[in-house]
DSSP file (Angstrom, degrees, kcal/mol; ACC not computed):
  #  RESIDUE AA STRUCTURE BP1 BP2  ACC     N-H-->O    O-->H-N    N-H-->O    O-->H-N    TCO  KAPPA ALPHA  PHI   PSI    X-CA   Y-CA   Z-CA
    1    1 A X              0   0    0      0, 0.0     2,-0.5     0, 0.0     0, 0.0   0.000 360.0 360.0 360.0 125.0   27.8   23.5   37.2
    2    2 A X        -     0   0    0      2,-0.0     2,-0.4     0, 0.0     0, 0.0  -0.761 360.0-178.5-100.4 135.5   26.7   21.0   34.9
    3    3 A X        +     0   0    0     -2,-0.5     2,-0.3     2,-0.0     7,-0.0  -0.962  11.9 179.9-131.2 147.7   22.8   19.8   34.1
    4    4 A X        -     0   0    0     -2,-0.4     5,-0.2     2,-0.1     2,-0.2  -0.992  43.1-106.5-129.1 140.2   21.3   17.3   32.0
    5    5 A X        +     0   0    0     -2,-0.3     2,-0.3     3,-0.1     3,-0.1  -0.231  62.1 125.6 -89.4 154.6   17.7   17.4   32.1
    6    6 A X    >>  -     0   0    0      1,-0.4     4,-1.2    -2,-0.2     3,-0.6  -0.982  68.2-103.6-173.3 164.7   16.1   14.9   33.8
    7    7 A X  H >> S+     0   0    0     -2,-0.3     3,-2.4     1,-0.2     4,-1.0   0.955 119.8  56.0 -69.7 -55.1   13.5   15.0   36.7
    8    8 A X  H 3> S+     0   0    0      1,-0.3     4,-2.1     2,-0.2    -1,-0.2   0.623 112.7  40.6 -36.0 -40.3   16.1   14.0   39.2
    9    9 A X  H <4 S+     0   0    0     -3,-0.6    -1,-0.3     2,-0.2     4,-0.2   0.457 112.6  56.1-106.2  -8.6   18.4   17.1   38.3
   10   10 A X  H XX S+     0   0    0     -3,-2.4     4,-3.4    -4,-1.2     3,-0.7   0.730 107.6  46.1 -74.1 -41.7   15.6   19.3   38.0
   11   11 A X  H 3X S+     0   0    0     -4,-1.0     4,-0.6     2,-0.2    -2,-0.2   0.892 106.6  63.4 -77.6 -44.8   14.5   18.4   41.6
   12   12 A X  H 3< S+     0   0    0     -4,-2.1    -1,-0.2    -5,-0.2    -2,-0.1   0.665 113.0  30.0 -29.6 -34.6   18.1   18.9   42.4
   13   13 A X  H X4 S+     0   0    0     -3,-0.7     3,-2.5    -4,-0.2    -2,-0.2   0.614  93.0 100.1-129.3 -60.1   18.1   22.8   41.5
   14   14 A X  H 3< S+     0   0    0     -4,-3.4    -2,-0.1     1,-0.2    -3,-0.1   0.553  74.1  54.0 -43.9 -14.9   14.4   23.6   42.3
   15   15 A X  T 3< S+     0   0    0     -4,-0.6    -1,-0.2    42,-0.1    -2,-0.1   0.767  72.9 126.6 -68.2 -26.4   14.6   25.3   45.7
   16   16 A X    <   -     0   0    0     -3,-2.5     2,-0.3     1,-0.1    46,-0.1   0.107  54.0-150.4 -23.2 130.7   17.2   27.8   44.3
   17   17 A X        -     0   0    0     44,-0.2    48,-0.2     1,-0.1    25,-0.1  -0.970  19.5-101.8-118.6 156.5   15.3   31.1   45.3
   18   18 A X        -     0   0    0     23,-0.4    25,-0.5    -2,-0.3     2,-0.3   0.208  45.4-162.1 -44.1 168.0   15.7   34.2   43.3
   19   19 A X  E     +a   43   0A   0     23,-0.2    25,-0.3    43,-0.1     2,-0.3  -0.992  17.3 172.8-155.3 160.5   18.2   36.6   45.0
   20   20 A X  E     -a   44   0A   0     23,-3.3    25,-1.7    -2,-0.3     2,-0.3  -0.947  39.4 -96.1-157.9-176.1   19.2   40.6   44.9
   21   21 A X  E >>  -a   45   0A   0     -2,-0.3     3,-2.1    23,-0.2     4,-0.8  -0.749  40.5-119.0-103.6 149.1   21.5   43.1   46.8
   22   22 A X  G >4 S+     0   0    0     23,-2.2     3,-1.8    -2,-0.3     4,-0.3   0.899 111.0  63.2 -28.4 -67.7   19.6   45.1   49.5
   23   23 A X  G 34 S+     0   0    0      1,-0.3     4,-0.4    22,-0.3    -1,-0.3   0.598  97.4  56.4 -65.0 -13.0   20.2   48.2   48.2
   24   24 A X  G <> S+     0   0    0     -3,-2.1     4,-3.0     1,-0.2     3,-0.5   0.792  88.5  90.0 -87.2 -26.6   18.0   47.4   44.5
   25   25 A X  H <X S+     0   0    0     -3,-1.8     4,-2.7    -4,-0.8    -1,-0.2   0.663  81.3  43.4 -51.4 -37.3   15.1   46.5   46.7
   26   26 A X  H  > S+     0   0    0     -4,-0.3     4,-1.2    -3,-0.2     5,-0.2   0.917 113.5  57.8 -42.5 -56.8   13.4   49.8   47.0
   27   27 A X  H >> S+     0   0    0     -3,-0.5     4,-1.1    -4,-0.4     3,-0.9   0.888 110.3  39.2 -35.0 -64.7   14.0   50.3   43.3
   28   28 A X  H ><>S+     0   0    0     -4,-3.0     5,-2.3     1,-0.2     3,-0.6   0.978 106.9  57.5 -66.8 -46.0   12.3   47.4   42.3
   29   29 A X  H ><5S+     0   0    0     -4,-2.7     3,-1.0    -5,-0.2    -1,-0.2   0.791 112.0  52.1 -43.6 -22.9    9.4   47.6   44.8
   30   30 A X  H <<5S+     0   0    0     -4,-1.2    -1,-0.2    -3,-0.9    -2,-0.2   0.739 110.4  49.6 -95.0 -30.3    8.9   51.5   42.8
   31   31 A X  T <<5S-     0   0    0     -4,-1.1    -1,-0.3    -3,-0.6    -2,-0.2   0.343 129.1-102.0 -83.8   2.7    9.0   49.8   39.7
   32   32 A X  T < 5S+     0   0    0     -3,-1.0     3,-0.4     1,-0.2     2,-0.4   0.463  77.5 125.8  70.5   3.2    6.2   47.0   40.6
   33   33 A X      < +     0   0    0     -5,-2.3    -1,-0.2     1,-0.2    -2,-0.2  -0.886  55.3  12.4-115.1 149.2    8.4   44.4   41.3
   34   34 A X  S >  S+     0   0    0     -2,-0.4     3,-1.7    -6,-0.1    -1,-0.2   0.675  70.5 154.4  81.8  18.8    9.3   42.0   43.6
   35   35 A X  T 3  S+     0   0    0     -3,-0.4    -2,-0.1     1,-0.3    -6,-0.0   0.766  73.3  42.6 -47.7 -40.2    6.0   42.8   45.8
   36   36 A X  T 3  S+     0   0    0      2,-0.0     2,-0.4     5,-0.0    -1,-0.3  -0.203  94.1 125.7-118.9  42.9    5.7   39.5   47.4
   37   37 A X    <   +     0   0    0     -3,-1.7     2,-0.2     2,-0.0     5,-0.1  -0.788  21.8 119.3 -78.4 135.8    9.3   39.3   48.1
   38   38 A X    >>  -     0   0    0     -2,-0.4     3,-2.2     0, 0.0     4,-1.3  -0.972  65.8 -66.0-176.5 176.9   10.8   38.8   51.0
   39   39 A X  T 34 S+     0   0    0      1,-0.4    14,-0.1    -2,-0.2     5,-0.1   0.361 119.8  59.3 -69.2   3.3   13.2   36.4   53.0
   40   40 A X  T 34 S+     0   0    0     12,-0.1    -1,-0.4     3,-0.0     3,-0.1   0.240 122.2  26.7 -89.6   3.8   11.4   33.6   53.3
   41   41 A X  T <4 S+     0   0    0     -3,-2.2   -23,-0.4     1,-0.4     2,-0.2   0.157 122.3  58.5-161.9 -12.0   11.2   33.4   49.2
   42   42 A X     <  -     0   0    0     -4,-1.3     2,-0.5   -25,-0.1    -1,-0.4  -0.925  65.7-133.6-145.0 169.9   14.4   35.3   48.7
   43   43 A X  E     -a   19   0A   0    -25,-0.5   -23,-3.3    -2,-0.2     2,-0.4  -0.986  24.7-173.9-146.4  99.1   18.1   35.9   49.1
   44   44 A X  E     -a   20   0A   0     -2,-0.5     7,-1.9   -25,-0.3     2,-0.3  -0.937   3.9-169.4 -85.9 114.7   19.2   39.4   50.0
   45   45 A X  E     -aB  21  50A   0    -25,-1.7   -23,-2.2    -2,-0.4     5,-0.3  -0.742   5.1-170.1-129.7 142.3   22.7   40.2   50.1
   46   46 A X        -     0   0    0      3,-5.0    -1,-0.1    -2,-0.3     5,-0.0  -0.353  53.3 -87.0-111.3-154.6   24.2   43.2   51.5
   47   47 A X  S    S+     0   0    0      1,-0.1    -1,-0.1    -2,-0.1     3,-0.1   0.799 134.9  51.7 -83.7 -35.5   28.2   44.4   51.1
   48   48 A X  S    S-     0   0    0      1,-0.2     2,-0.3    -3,-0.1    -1,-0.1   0.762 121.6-107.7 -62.9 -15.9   28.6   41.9   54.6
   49   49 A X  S    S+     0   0    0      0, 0.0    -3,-5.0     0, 0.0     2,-0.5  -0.980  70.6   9.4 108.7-146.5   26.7   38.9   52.9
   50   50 A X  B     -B   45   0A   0     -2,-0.3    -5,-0.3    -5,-0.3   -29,-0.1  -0.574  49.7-159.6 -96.1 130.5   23.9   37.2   52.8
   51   51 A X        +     0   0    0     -7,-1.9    -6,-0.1    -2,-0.5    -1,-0.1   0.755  59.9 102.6 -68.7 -35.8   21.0   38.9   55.1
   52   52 A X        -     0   0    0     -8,-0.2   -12,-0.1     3,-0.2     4,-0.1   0.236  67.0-145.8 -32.9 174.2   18.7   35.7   55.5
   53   53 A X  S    S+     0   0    0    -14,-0.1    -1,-0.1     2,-0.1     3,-0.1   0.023  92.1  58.1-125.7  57.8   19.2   34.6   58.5
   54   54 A X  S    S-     0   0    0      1,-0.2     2,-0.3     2,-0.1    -2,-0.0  -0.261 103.0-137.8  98.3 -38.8   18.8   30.4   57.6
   55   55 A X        -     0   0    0      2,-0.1    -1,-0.2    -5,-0.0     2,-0.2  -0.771  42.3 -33.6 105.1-161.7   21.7   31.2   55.1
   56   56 A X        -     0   0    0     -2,-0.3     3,-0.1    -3,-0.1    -2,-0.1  -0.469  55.2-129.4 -92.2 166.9   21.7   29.6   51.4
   57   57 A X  S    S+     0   0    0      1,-0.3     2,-0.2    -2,-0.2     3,-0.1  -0.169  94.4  13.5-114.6  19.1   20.1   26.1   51.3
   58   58 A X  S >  S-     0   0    0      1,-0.3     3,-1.6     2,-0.0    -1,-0.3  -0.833  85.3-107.1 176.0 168.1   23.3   25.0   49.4
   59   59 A X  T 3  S+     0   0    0      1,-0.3     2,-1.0    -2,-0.2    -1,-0.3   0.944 116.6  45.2 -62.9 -54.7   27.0   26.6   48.7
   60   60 A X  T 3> S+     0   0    0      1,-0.3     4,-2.7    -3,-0.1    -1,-0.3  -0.126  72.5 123.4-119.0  51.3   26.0   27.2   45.3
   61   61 A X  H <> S+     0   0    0     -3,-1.6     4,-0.7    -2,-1.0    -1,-0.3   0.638  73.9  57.1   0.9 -78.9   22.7   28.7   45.2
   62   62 A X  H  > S+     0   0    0     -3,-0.2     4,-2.9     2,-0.2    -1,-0.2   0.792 111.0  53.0 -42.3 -58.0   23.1   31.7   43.5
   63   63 A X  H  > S+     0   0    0      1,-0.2     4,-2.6     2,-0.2    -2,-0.2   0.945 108.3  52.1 -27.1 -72.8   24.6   28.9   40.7
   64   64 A X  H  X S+     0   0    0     -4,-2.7     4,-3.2     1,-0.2    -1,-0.2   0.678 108.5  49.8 -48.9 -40.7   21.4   26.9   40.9
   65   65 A X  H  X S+     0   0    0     -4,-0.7     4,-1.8    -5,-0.2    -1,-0.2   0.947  99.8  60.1 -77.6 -40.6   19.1   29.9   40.3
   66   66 A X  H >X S+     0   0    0     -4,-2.9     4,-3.2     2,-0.2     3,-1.0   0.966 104.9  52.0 -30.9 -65.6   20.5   31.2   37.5
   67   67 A X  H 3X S+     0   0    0     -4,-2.6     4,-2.8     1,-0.2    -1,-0.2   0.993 101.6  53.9 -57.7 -48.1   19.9   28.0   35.7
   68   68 A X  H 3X S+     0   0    0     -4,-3.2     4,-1.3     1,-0.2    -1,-0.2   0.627 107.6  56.4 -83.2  26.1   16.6   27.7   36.4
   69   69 A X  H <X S+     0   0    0     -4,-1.8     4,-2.2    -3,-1.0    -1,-0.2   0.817 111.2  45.7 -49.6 -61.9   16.6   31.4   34.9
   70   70 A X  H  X S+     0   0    0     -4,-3.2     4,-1.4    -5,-0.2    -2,-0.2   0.757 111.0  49.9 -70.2  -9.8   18.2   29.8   31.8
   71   71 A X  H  X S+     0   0    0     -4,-2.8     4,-1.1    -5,-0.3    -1,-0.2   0.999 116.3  44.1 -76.2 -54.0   15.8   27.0   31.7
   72   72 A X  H  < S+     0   0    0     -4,-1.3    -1,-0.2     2,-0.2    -2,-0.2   0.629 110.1  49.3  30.9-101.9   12.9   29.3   32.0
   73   73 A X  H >< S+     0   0    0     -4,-2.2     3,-1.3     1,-0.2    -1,-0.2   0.802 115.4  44.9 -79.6 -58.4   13.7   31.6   30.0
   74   74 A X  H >< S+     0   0    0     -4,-1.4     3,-2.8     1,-0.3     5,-0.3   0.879  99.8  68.6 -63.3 -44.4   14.5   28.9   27.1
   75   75 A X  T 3< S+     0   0    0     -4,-1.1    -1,-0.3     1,-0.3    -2,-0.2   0.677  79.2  77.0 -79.9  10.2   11.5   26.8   27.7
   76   76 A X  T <  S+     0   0    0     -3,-1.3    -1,-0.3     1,-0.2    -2,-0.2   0.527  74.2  78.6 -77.0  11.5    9.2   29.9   26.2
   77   77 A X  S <  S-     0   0    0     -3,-2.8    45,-0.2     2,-0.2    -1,-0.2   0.942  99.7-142.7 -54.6 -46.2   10.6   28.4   22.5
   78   78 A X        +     0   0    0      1,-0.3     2,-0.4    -4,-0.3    -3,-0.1   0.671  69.4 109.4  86.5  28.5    7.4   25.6   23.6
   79   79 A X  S    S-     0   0    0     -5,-0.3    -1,-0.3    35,-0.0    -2,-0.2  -0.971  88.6-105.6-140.4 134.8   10.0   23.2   21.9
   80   80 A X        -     0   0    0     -2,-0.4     2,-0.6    -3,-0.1    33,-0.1  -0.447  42.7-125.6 -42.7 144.6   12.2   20.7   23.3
   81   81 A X        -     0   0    0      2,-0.1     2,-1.0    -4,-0.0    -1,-0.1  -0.933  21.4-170.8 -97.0  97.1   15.9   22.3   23.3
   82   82 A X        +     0   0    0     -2,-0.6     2,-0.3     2,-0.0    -2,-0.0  -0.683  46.3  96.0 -78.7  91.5   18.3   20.3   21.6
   83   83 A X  S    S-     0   0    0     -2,-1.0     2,-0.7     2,-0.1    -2,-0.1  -0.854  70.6-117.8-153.3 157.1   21.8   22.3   22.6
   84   84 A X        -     0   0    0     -2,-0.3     2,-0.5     2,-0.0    -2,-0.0  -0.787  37.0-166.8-147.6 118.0   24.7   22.6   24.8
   85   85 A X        -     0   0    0     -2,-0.7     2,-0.3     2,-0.0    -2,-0.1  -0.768   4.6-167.6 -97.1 125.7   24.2   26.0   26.3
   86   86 A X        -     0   0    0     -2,-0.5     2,-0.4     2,-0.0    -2,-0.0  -0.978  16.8-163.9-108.1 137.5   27.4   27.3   28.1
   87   87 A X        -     0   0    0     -2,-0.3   -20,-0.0     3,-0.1    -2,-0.0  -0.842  13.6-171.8-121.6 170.3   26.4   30.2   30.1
   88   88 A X        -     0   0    0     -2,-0.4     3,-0.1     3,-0.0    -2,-0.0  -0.129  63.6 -37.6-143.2  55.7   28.2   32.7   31.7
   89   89 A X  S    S+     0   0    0      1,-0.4     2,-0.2     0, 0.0    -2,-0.0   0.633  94.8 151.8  72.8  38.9   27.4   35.4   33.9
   90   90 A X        +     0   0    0      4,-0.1    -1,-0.4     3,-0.0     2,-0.2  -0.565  26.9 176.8 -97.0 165.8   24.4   35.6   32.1
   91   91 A X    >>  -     0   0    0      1,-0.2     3,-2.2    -2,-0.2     4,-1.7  -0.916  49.2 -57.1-147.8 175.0   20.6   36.8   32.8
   92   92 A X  T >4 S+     0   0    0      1,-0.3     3,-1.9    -2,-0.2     2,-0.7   0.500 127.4  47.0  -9.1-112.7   16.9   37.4   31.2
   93   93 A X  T 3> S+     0   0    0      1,-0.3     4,-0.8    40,-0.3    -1,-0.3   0.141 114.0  48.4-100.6  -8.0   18.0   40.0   28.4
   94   94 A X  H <> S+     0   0    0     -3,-2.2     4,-1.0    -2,-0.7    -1,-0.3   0.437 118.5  41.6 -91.1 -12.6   21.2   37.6   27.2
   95   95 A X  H << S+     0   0    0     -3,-1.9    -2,-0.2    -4,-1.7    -3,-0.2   0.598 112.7  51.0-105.6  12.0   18.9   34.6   27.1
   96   96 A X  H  > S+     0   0    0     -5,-0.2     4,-3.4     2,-0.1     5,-0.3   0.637 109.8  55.2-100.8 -34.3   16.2   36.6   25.5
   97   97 A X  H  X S+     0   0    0     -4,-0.8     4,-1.1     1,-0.2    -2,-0.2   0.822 110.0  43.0 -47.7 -35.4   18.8   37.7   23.0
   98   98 A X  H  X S+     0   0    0     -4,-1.0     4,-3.1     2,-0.2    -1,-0.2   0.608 110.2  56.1 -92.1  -7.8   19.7   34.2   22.1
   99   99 A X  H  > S+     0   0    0      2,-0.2     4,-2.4     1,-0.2    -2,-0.2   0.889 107.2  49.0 -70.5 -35.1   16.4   33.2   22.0
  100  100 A X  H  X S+     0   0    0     -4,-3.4     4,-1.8     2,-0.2    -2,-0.2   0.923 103.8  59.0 -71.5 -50.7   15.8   35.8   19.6
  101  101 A X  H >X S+     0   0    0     -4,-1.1     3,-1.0    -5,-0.3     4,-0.7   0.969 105.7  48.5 -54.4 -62.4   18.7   34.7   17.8
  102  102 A X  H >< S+     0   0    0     -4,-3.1     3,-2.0     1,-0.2     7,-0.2   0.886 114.0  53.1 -50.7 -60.6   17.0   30.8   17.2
  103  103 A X  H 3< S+     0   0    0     -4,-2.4    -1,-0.2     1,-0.4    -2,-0.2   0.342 100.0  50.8 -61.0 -15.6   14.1   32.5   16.2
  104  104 A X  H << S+     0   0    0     -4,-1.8    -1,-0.4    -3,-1.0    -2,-0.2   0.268 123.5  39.1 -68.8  -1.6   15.4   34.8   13.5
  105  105 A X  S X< S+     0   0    0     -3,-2.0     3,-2.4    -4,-0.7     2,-0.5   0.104  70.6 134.5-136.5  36.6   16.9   31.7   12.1
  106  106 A X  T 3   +     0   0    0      1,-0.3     5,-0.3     3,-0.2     8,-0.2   0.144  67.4  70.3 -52.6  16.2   14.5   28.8   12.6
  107  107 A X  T 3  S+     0   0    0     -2,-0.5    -1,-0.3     3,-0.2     5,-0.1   0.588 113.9  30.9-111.7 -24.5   14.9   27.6    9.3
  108  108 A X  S <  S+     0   0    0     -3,-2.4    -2,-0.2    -6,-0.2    -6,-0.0   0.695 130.8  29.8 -80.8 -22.0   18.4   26.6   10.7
  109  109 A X  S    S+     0   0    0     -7,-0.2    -3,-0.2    -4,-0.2    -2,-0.1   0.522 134.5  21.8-126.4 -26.7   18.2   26.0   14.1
  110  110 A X  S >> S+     0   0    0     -8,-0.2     3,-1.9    -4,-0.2     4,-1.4   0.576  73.3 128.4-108.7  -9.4   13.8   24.4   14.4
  111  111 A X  G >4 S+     0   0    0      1,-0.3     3,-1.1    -5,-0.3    -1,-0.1   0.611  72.4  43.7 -16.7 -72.3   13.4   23.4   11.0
  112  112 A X  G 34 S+     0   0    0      1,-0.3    -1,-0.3    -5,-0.1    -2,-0.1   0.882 131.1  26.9 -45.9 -47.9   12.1   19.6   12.1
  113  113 A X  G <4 S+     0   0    0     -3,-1.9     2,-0.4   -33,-0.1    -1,-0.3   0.542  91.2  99.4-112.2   6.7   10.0   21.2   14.7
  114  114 A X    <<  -     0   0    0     -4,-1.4     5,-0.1    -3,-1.1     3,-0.1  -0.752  55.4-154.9 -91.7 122.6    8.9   24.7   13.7
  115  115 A X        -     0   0    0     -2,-0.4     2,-0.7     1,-0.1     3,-0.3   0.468  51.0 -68.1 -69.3-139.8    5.3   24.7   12.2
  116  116 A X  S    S-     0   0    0      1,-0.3    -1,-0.1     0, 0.0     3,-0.1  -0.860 104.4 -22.8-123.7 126.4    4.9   27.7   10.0
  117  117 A X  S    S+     0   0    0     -2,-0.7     2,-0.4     1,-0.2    -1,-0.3   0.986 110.0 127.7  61.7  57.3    4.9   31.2   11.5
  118  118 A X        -     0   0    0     -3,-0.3    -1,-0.2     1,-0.1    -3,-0.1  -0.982  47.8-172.6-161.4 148.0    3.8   29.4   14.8
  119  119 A X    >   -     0   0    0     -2,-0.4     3,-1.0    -3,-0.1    -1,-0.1   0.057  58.3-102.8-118.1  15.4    5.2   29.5   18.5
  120  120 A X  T 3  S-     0   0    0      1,-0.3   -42,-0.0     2,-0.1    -2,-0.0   0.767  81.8 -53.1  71.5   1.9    2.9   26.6   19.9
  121  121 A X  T 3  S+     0   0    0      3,-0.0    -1,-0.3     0, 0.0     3,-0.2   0.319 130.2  95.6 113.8 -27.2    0.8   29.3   21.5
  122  122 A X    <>  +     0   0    0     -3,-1.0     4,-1.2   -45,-0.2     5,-0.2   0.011  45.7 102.2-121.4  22.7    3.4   30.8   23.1
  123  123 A X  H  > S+     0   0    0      1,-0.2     4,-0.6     2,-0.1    -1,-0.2   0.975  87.6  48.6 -73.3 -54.6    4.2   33.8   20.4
  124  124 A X  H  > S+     0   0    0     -3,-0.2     4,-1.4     1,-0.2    -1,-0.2   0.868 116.6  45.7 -44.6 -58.8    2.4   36.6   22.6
  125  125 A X  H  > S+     0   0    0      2,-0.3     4,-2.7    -4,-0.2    -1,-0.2   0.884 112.7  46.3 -75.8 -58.3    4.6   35.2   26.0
  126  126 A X  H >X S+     0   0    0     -4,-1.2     3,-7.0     1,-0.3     4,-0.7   0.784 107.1  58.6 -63.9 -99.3    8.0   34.9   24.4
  127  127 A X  H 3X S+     0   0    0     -4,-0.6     4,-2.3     1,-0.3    -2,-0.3   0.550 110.1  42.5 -19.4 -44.0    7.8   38.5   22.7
  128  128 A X  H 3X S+     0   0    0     -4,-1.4     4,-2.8     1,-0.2    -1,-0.3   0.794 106.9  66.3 -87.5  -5.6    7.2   40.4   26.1
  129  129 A X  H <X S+     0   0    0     -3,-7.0     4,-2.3    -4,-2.7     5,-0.2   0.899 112.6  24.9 -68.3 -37.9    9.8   38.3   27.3
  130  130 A X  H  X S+     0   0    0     -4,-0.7     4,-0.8     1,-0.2    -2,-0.2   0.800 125.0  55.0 -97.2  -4.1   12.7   39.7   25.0
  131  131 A X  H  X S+     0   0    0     -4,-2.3     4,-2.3    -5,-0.4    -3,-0.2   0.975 120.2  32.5 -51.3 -65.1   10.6   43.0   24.9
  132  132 A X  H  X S+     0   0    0     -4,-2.8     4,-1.4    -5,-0.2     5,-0.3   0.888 119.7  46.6 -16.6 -78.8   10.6   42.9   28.8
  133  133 A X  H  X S+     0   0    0     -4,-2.3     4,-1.0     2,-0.3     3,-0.3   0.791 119.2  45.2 -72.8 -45.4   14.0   41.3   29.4
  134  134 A X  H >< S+     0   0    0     -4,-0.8     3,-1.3     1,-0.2    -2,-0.2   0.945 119.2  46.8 -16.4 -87.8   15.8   44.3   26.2
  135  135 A X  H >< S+     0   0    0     -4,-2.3     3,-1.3     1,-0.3    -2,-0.3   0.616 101.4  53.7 -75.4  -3.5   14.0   46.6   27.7
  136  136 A X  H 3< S+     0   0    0     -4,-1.4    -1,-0.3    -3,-0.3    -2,-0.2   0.574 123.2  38.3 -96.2   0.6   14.7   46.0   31.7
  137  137 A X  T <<        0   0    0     -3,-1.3    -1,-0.2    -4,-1.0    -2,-0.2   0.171 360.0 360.0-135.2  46.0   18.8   46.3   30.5
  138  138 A X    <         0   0    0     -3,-1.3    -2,-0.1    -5,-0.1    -1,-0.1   0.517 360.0 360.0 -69.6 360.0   18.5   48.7   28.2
């Protein structure tokens, strides 16, 4: 799948709902998460398929959420992105990793737009995201 943003292709993508396999659901609910999940808001998949019973709202769904994972995930820098990300079977803790990556080297990759020692506000947010996202696949 290919995106360039714009509101049009944003709108395209935004219904995407999160999704998991059946069997993690307990799991997460014991962990605090996923509390006000359910099938009206999610996509539950067993080993047969998909559980919903309305189905995906497009074939590639699954695709579509994922990105707006990556998009997410990327817009805690609080900076416009100038890049062309290829992803790949990726999730939270490889895009917190590369995030981590711009930001050990902002003199290389934000120079124009990085103030000094400054996240826009967003320093607190981003750090428990790649605390989080590290530790939930350690």
């Amino acid at each position: 799948m290919s995106y360039c943003e714009s509101l049009e292709s944003f709108l395209a993508i935004a219904d995407a709902r999160t999704f998991c396999h059946f069997s993690d659901v307990q799991a997460m609910r014991e962990r605090g998460l996923a509390l006000g999940g359910g099938l009206d808001n999610a996509i539950v998949v067993t080993d047969q398929g998909v559980l919903n019973d309305s189905g995906l709202r497009s074939h590639d769904e699954f695709v579509r959420h994922k990105l707006l994972d990556l998009i997410g995930d990327f817009a805690m820098l609080g900076l416009p992105l100038l890049a062309d990300i290829r992803a790949h079977k990726t999730g939270h803790g490889l895009h917190a990793q590369a995030i981590n990556l711009v930001l050990s080297n902002k003199d290389e990759y934000l120079e124009e737009f990085f103030p000094e020692d400054e996240l826009f506000g967003f320093g607190p947010a981003l750090q428990d995201l790649i605390v989080s996202a590290n530790a939930f696949h350690a």
